[in-house]
VEXDREN-2710 file (C-alpha; in Angstrom, 1 decimal):
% VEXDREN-2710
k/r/px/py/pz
1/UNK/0.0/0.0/0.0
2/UNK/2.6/2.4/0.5
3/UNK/4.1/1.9/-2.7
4/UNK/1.1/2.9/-4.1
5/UNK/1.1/6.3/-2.4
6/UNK/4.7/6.7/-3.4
7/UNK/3.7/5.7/-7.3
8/UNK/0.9/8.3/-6.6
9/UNK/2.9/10.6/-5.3
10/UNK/5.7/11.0/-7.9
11/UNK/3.2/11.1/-11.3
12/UNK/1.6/13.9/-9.4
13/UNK/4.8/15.6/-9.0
14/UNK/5.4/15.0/-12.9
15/UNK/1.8/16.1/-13.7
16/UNK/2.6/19.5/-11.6
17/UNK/5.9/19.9/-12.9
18/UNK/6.4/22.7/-15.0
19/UNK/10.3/23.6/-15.4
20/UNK/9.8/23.1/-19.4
21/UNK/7.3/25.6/-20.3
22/UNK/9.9/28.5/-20.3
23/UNK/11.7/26.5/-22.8
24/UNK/8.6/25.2/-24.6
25/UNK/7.0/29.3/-24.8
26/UNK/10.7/30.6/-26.3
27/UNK/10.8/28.0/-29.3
28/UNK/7.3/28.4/-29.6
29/UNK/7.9/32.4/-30.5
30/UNK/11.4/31.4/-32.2
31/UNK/8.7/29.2/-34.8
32/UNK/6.8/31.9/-35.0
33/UNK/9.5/34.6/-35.8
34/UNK/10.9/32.4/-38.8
35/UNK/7.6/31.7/-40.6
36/UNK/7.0/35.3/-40.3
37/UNK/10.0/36.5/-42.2
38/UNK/10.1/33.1/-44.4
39/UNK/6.5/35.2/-45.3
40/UNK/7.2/38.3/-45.7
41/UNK/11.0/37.7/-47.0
42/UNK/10.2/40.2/-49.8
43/UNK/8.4/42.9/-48.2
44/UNK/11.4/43.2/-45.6
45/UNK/14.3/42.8/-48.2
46/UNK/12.5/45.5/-50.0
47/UNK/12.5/47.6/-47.1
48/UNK/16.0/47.3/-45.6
49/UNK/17.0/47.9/-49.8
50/UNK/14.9/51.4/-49.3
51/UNK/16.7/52.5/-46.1
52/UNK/19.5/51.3/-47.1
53/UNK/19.2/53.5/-50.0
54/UNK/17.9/56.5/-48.1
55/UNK/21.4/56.8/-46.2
56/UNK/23.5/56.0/-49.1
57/UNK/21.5/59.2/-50.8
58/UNK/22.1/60.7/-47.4
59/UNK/25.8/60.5/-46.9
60/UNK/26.2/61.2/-50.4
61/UNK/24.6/64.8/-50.6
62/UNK/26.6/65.4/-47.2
63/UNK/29.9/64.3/-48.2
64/UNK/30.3/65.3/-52.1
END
């Protein structure tokens, strides 16, 4: 009988255990982070190409 308890006792502890959801909720967001920019690869490489420009324009009608 008290091997039953102790049985008991430790899958509750698993069931409660909850040291993994930090790691779970980070890869989670890391997933979701990539498909976004697999997604939108073109919209964002045409805008870093547009500010990219705008300084180059910039440092170029400062510095002659």
């Amino acid at each position: 009988m008290k091997k039953e308890k102790t049985k008991q006792n430790v899958c509750l502890a698993l069931l409660q255990d909850d040291s993994g959801v930090g790691v779970v909720e980070v890869v989670l967001i890391l997933v979701v982070i990539v498909a976004l920019v697999i997604i939108f690869r073109d919209q964002i490489t045409g805008l870093i190409n547009r500010i990219f420009g705008g300084i180059s324009s910039g440092v170029d009608t400062l510095m002659p």
